[in-house]
LUMPAGU-341520 format. One record per atom (N, C-alpha, C): residue number from 1; residue in one letter; x, y, z. Coordinates in steps of 0.1 Angstrom, whole numbers, plus 5000, padded with zeros to 4 digits. Layout:
! LUMPAGU-341520
<resi = NUM resn = a xx = X yy = Y zz = Z>
...
//
This chain:
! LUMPAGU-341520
<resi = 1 resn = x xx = 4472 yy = 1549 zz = 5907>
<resi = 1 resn = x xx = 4466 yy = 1540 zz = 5898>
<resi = 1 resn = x xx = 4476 yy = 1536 zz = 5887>
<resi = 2 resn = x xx = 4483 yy = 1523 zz = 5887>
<resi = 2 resn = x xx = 4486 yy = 1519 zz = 5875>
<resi = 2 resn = x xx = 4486 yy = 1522 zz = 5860>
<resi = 3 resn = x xx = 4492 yy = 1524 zz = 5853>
<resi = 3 resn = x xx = 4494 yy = 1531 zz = 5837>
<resi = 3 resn = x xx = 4487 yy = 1516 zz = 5831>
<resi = 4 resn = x xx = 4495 yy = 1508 zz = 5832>
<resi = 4 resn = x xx = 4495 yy = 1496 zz = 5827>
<resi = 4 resn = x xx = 4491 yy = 1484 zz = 5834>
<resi = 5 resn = x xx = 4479 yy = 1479 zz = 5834>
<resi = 5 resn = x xx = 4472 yy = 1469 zz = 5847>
<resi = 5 resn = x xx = 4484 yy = 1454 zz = 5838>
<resi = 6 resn = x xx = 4492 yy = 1449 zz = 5844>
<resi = 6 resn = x xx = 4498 yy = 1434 zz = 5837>
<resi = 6 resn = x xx = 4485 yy = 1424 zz = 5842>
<resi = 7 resn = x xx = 4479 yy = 1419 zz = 5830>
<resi = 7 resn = x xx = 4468 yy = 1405 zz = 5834>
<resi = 7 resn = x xx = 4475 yy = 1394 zz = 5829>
<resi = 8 resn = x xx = 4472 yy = 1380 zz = 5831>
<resi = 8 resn = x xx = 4477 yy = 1370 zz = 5827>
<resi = 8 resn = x xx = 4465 yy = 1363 zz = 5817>
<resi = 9 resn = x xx = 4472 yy = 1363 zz = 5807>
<resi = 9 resn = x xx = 4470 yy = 1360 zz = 5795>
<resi = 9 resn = x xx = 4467 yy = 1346 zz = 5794>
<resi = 10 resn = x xx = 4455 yy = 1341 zz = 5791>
<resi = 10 resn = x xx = 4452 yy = 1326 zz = 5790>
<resi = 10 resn = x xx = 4444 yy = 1324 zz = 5773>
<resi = 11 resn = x xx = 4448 yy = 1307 zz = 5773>
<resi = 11 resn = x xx = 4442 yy = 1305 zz = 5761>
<resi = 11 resn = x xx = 4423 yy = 1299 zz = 5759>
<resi = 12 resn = x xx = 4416 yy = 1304 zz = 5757>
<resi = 12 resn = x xx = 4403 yy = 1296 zz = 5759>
<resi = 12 resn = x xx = 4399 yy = 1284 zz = 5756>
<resi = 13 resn = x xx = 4394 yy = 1278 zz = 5769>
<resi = 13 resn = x xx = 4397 yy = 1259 zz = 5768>
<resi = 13 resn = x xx = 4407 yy = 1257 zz = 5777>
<resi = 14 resn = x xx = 4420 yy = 1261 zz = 5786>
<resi = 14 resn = x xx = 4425 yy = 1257 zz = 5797>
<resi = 14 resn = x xx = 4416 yy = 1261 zz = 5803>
<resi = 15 resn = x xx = 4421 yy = 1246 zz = 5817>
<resi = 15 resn = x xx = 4415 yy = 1255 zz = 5828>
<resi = 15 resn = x xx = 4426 yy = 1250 zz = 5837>
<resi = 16 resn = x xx = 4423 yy = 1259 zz = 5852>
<resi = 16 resn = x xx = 4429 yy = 1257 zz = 5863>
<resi = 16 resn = x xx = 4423 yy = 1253 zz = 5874>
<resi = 17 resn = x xx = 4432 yy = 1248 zz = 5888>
<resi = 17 resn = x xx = 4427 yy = 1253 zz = 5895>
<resi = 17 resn = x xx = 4434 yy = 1260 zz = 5905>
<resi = 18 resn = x xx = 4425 yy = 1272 zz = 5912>
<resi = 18 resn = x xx = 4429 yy = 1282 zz = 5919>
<resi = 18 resn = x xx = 4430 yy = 1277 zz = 5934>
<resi = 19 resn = x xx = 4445 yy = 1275 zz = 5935>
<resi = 19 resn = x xx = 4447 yy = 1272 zz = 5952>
<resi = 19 resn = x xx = 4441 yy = 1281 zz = 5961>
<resi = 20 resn = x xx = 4444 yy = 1293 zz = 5961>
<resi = 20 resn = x xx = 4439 yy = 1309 zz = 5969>
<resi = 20 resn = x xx = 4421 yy = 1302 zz = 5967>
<resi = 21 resn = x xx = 4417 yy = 1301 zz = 5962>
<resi = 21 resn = x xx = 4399 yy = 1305 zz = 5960>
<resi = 21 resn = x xx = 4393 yy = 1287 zz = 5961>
<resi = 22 resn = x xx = 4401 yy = 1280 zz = 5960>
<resi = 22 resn = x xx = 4397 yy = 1264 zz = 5956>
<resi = 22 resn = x xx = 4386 yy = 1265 zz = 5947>
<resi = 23 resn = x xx = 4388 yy = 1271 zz = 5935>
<resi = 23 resn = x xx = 4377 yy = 1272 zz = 5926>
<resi = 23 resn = x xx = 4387 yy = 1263 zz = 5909>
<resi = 24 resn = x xx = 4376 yy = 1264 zz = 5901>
<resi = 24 resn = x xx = 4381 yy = 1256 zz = 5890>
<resi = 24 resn = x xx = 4377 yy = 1272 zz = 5879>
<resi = 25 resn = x xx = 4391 yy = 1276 zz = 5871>
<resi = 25 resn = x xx = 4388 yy = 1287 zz = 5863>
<resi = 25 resn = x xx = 4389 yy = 1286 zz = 5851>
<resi = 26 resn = x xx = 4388 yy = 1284 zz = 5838>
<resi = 26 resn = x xx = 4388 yy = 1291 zz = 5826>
<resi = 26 resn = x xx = 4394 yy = 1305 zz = 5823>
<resi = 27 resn = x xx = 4409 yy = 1296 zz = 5818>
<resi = 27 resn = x xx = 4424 yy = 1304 zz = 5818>
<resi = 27 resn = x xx = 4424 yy = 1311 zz = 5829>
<resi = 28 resn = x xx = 4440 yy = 1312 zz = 5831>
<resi = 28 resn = x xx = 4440 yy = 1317 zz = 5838>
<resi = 28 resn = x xx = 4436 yy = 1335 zz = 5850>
<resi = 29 resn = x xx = 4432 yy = 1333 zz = 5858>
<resi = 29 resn = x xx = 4427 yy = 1341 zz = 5870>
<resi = 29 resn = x xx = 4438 yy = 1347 zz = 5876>
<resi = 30 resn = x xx = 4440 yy = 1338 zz = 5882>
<resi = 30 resn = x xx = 4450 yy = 1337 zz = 5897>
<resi = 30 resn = x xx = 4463 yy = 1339 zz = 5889>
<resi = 31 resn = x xx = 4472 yy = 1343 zz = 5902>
<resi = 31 resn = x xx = 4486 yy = 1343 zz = 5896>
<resi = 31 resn = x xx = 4492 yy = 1329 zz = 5896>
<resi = 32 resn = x xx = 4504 yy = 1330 zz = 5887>
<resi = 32 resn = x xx = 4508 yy = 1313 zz = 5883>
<resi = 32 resn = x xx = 4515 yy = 1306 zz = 5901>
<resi = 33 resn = x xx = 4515 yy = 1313 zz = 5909>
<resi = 33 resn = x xx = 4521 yy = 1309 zz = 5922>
<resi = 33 resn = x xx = 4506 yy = 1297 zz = 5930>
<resi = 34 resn = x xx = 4497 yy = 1304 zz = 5926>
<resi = 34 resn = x xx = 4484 yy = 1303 zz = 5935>
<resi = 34 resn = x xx = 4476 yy = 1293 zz = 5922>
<resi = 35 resn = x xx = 4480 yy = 1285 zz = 5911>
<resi = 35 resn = x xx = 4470 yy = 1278 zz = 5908>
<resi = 35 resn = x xx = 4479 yy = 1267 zz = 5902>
<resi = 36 resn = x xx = 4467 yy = 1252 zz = 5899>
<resi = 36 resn = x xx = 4475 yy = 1241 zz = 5893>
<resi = 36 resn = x xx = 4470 yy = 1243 zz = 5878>
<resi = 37 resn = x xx = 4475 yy = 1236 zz = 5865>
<resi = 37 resn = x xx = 4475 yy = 1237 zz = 5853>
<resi = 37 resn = x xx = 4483 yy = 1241 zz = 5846>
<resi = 38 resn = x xx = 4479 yy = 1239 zz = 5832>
<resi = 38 resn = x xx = 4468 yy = 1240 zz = 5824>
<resi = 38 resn = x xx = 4461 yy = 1226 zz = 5827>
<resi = 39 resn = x xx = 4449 yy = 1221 zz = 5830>
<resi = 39 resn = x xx = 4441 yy = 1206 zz = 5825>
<resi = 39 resn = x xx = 4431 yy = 1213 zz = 5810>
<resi = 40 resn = x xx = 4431 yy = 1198 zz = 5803>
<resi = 40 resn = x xx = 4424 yy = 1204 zz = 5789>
<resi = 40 resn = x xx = 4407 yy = 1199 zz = 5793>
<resi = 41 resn = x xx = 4400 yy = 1197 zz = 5803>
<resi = 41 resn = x xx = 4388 yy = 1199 zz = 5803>
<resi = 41 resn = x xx = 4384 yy = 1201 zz = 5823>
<resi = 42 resn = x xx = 4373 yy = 1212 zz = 5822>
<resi = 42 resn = x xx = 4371 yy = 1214 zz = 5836>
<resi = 42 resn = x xx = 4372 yy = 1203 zz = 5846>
<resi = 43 resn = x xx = 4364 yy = 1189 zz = 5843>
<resi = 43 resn = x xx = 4365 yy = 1178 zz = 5851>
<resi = 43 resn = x xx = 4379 yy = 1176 zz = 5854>
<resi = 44 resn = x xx = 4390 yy = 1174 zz = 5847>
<resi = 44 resn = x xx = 4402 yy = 1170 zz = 5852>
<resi = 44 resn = x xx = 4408 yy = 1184 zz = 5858>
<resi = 45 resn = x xx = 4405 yy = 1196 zz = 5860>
<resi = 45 resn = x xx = 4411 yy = 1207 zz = 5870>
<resi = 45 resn = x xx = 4407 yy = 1202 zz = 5883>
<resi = 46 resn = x xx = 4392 yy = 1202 zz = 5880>
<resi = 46 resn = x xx = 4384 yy = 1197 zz = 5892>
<resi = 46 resn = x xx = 4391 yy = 1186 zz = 5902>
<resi = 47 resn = x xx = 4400 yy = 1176 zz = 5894>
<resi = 47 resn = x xx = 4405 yy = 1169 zz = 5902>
<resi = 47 resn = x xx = 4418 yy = 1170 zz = 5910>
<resi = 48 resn = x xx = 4426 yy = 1184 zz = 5909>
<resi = 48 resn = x xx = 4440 yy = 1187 zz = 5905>
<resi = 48 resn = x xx = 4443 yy = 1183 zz = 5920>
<resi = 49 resn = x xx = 4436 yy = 1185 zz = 5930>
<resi = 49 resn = x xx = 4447 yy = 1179 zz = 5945>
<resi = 49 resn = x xx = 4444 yy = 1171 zz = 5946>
<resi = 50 resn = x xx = 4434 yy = 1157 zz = 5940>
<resi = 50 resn = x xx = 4438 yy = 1142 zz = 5943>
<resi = 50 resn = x xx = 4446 yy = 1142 zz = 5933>
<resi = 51 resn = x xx = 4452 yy = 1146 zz = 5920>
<resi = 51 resn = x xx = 4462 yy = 1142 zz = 5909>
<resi = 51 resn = x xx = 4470 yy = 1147 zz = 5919>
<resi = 52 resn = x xx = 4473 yy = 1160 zz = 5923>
<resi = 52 resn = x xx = 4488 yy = 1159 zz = 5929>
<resi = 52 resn = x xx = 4490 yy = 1150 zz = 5939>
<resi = 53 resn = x xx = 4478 yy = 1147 zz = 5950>
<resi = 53 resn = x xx = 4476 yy = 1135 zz = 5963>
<resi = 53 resn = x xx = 4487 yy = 1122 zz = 5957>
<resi = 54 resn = x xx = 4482 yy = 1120 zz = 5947>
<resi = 54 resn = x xx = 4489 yy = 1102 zz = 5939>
<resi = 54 resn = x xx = 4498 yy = 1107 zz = 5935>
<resi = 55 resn = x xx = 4500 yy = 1115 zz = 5925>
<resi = 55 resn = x xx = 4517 yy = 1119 zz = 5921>
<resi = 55 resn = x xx = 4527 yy = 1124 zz = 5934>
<resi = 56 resn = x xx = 4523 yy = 1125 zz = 5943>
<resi = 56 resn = x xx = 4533 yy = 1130 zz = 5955>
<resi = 56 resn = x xx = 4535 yy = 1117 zz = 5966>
<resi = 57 resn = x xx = 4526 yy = 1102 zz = 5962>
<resi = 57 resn = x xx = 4524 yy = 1090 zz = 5965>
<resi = 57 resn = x xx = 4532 yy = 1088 zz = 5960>
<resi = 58 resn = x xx = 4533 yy = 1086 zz = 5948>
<resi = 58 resn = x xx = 4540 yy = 1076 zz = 5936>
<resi = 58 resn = x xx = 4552 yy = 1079 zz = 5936>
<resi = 59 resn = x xx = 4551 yy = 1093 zz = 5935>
<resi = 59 resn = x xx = 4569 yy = 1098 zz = 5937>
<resi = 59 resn = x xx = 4575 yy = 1095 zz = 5952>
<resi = 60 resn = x xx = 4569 yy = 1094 zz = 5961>
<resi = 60 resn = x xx = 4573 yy = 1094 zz = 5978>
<resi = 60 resn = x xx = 4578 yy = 1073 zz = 5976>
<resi = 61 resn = x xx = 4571 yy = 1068 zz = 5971>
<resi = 61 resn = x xx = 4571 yy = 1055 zz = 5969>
<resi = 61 resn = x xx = 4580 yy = 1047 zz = 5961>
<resi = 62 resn = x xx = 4585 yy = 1059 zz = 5949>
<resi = 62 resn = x xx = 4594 yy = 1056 zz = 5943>
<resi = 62 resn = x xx = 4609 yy = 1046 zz = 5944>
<resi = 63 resn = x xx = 4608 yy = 1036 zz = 5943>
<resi = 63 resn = x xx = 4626 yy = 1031 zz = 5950>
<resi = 63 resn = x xx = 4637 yy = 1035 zz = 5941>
<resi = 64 resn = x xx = 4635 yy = 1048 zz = 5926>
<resi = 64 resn = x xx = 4645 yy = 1051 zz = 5924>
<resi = 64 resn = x xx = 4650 yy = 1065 zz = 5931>
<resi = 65 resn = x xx = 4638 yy = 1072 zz = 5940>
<resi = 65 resn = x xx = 4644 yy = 1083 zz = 5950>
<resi = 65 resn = x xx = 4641 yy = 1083 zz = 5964>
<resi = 66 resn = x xx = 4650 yy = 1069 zz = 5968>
<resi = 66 resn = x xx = 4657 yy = 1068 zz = 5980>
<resi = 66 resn = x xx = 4667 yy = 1062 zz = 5979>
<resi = 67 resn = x xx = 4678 yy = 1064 zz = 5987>
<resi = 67 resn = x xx = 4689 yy = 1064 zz = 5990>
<resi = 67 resn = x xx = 4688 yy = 1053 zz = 5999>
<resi = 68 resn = x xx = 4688 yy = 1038 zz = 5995>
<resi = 68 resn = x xx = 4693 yy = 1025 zz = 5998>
<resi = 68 resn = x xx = 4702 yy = 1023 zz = 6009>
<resi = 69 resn = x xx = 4716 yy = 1032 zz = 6007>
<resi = 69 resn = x xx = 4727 yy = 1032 zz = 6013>
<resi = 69 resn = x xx = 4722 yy = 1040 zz = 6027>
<resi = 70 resn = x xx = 4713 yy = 1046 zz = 6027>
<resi = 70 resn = x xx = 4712 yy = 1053 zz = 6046>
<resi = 70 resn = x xx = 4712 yy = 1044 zz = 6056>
<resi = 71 resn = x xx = 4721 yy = 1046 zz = 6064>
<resi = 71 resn = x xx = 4719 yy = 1035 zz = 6075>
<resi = 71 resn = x xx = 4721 yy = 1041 zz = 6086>
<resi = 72 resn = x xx = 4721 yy = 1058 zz = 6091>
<resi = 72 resn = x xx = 4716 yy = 1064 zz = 6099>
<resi = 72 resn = x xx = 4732 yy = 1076 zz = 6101>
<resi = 73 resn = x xx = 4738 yy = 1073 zz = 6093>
<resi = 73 resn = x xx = 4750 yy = 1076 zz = 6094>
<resi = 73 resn = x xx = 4753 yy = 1095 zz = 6091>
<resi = 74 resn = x xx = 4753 yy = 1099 zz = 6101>
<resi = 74 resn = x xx = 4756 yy = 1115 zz = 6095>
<resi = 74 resn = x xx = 4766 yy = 1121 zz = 6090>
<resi = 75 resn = x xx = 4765 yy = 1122 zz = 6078>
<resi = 75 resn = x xx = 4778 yy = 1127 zz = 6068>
<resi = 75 resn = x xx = 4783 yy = 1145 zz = 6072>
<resi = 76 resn = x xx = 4778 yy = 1154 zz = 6077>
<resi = 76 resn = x xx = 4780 yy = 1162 zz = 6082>
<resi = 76 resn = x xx = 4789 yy = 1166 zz = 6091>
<resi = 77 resn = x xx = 4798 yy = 1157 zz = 6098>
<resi = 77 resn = x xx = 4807 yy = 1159 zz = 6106>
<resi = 77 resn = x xx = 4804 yy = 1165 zz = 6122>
<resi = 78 resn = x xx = 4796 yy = 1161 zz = 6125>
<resi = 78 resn = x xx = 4789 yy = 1167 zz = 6137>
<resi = 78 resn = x xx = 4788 yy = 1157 zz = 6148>
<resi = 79 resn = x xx = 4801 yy = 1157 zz = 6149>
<resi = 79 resn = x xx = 4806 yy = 1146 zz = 6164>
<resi = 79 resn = x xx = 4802 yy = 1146 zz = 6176>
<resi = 80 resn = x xx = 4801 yy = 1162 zz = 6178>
<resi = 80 resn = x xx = 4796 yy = 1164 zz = 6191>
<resi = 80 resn = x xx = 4780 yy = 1169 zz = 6196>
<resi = 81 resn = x xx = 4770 yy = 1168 zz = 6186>
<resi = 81 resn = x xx = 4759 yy = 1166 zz = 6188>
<resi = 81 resn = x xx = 4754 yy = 1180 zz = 6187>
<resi = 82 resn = x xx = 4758 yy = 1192 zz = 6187>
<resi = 82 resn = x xx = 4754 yy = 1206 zz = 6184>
<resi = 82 resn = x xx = 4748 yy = 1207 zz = 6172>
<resi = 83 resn = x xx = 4753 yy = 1201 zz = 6161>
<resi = 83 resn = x xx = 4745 yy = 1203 zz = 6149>
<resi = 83 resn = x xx = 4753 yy = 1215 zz = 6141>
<resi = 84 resn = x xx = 4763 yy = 1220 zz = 6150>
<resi = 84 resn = x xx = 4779 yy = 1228 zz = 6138>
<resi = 84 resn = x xx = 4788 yy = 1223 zz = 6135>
<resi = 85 resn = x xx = 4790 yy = 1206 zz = 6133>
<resi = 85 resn = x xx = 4798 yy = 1206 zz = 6128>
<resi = 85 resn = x xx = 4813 yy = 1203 zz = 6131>
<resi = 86 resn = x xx = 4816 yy = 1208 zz = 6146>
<resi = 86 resn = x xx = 4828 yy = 1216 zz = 6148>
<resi = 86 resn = x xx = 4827 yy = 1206 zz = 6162>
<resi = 87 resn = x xx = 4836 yy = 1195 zz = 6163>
<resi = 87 resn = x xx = 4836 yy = 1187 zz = 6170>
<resi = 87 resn = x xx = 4842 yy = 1194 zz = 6186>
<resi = 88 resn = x xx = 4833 yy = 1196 zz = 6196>
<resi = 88 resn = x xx = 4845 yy = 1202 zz = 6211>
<resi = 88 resn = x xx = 4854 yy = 1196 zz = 6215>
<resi = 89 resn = x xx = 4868 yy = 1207 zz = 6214>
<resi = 89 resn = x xx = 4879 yy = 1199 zz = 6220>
<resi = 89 resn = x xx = 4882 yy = 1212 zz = 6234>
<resi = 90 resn = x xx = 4881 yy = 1201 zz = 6245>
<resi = 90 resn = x xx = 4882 yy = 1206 zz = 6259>
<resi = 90 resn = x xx = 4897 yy = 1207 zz = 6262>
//
């Protein structure tokens, strides 16, 4: 048994939500790996995977994070199609 249980310490009035449980909590529960937040009222935790759905849209859709210049070209050095790099000389 534990001397010292470590809890996570929340403030009253966040909430989260809990990935592990898909529940909406008041402060945090879960560990910070397993939940989205802080939101400042339960309705907007409630929404936290369509807010991430559109922000992982918006950011995928972004035209300042793609690379314009790809034109299929492999910078890697991988002549010979193995995927090391190390072009075969026979």
């Amino acid at each position: 048994m534990a001397l010292f249980k470590k809890r996570t310490v929340g403030k009253p009035g966040e909430w989260y939500f809990c990935l592990r449980h898909g529940t909406v909590e008041e402060g945090p529960e879960c560990r910070a790996l397993d939940r989205f937040g802080p939101y400042t009222t339960r309705e907007e935790a409630g929404h936290a995977l369509q807010t991430a759905r559109e922000r992982n849209l918006k950011w995928e859709n972004d035209p300042r994070w793609h690379d314009e210049s790809d034109n299929g070209d492999d910078s890697t050095g991988d002549t010979d199609g193995t995927g090391s790099g190390d072009a075969k000389h026979d």
